[in-house]
C-alpha positions in Angstrom: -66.3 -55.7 88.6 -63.5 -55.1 86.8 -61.9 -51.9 85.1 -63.4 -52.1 82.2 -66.6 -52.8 83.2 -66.2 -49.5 85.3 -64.9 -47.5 82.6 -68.4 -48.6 80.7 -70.4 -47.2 83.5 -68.1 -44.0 84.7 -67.0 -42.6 81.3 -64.7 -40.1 83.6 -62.6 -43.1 85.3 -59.2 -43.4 83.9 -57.3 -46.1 86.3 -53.5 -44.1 85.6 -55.6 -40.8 86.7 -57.3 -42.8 89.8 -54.3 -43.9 90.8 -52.1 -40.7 91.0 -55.3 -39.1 92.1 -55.4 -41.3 96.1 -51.2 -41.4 95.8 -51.7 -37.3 96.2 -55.0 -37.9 98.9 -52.4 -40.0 100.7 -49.8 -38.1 100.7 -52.4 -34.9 101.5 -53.5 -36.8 104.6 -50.4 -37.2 106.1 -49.4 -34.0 106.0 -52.2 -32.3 107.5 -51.8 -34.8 110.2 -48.2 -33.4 110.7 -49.1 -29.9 110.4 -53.0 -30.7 112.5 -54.5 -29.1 109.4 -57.2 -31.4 108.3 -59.3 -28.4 107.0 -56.7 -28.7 104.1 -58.2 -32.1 103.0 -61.5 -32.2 104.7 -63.2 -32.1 101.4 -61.1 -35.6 100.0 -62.4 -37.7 103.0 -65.3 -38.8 104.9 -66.3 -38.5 108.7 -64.9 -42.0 109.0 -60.7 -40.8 107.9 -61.4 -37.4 109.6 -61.8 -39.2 112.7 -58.7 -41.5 112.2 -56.2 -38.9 111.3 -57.8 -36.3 114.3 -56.8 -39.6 116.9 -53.7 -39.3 115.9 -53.0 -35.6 116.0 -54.9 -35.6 119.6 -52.6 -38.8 120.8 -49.5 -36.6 120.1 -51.4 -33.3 121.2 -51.8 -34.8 124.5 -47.9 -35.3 125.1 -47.5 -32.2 123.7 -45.6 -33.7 120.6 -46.0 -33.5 116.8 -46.8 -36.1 115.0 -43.6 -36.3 111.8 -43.7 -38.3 108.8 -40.5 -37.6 107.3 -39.5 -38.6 103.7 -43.2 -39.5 102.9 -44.1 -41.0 99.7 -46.5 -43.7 97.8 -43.6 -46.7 96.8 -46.8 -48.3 95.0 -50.8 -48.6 94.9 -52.8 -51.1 93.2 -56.8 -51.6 92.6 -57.6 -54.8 95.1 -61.2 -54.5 94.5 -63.9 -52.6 92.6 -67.5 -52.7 93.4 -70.8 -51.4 93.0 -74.3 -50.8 94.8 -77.2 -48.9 93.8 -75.5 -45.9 94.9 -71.7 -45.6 94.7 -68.7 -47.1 93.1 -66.4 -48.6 95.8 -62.6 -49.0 95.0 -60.1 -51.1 97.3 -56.2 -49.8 97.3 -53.3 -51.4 98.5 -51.2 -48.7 99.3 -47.3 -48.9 100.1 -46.1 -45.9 101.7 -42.7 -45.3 103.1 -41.6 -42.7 105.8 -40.3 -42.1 109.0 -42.4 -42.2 111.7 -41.7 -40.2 114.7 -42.8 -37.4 117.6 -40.9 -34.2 118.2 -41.8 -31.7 121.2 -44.5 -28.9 119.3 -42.4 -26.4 121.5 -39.0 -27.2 121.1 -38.5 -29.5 117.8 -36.6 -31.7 119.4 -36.8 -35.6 119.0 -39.2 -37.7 121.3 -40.1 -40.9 119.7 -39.8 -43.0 117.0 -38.4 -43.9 114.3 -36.3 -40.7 112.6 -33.1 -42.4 111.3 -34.6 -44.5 108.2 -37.4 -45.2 106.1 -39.5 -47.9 107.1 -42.5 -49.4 104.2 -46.1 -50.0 105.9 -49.0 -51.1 103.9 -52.7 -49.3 104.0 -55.9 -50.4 102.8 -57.8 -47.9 101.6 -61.4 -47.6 100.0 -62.5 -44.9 97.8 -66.0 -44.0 97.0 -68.0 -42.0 94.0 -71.6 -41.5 94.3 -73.3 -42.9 91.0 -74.9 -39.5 90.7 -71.8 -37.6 90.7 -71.4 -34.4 88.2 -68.3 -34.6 86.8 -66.4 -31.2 86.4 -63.4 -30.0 84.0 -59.9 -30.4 85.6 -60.6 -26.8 86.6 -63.1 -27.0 89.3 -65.4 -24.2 90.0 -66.6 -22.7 93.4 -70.2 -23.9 94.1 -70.6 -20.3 95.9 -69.1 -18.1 93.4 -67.9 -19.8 90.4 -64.1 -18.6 90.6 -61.8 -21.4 89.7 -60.6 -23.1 92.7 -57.8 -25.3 93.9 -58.8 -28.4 95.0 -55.5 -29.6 96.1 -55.0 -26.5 97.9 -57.7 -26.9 101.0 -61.1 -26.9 98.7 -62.4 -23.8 100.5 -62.9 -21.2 98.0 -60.8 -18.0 98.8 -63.1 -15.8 97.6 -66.4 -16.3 99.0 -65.3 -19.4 101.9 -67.4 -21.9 100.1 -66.6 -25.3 100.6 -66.0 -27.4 97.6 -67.9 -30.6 97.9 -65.8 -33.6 97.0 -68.4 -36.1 97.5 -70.8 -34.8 95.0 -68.1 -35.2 92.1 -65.3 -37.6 92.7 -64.0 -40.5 94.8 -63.6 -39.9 98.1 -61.4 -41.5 101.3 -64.1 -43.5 103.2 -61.5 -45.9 104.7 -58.1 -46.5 105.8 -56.8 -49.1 107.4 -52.6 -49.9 108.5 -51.8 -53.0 107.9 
């Protein structure tokens, strides 16, 4: 399928919008990973990611160490792939990401492992998904609990009432990652 074809089917999908939209999931991802806050973007992925990014936080929990990913950004992402079934779209990124990649001690800061001098580039493939029935919202999204405008990019828990906003039922979602 290409982009156009999609755009015919999803009015809502604009690729520049896609695009910064998993840059910022990315970058999201990462750091809950350094600060073993996945809470903060449990509502951007699936069980699939959750479990990725959680072995990595308990592989440096269990030597007591932090997991660092210093100077993180997105160098570049591209649209691989974009395909359909009867009940989602499915996106494939390529994803260059470049950071430092390193352990510290969680009780004293200090340096384990790692890289911490430069920035290195690794490649990810990721796959987004958007259920077919999805409702799209405004660029203001409401709490399904209470209605109050909420902060996706914050943690998509509502602050108010502690609802959780539901990605899934309106917009792509992480359902895979993968390093190069």
């Amino acid at each position: 399928m290409t982009i156009q074809e999609l755009q015919e089917k999803d009015k809502s999908f604009v690729e520049s919008l896609f695009i910064s939209k998993i840059n910022n999931i990315f970058v999201k991802l990462f750091t809950a990973i350094i600060l073993d806050e996945l809470k903060d973007v449990d509502h951007f992925i699936n069980d699939d990611v959750y479990e990725y990014a959680s072995n990595i936080i308990e592989n440096a929990n269990s030597k007591n160490a932090r997991q660092m990913y210093d100077e993180l950004n997105v160098k570049d992402s591209k649209i691989l792939t974009i395909e359909e079934n009867t009940e989602c779209y499915i996106i494939n990124v390529l994803l260059n990401a470049r950071y430092m990649d390193y352990l510290i001690d969680k009780e004293s800061g200090k340096y384990i492992s790692g890289n911490n001098k430069y920035r290195t580039e690794d490649d990810y493939y990721l796959t987004f998904t958007k259920s077919k029935n999805a409702t799209t919202q405004n660029i203001i999204k409401k709490c399904p609990g209470c209605g109050n405008s909420l902060s996706v990019n914050t943690s998509g828990v509502c602050p108010y009432c502690q609802s959780v906003y539901d990605q899934e039922n309106h917009d792509w979602v992480l359902t895979s990652i993968k390093k190069r």
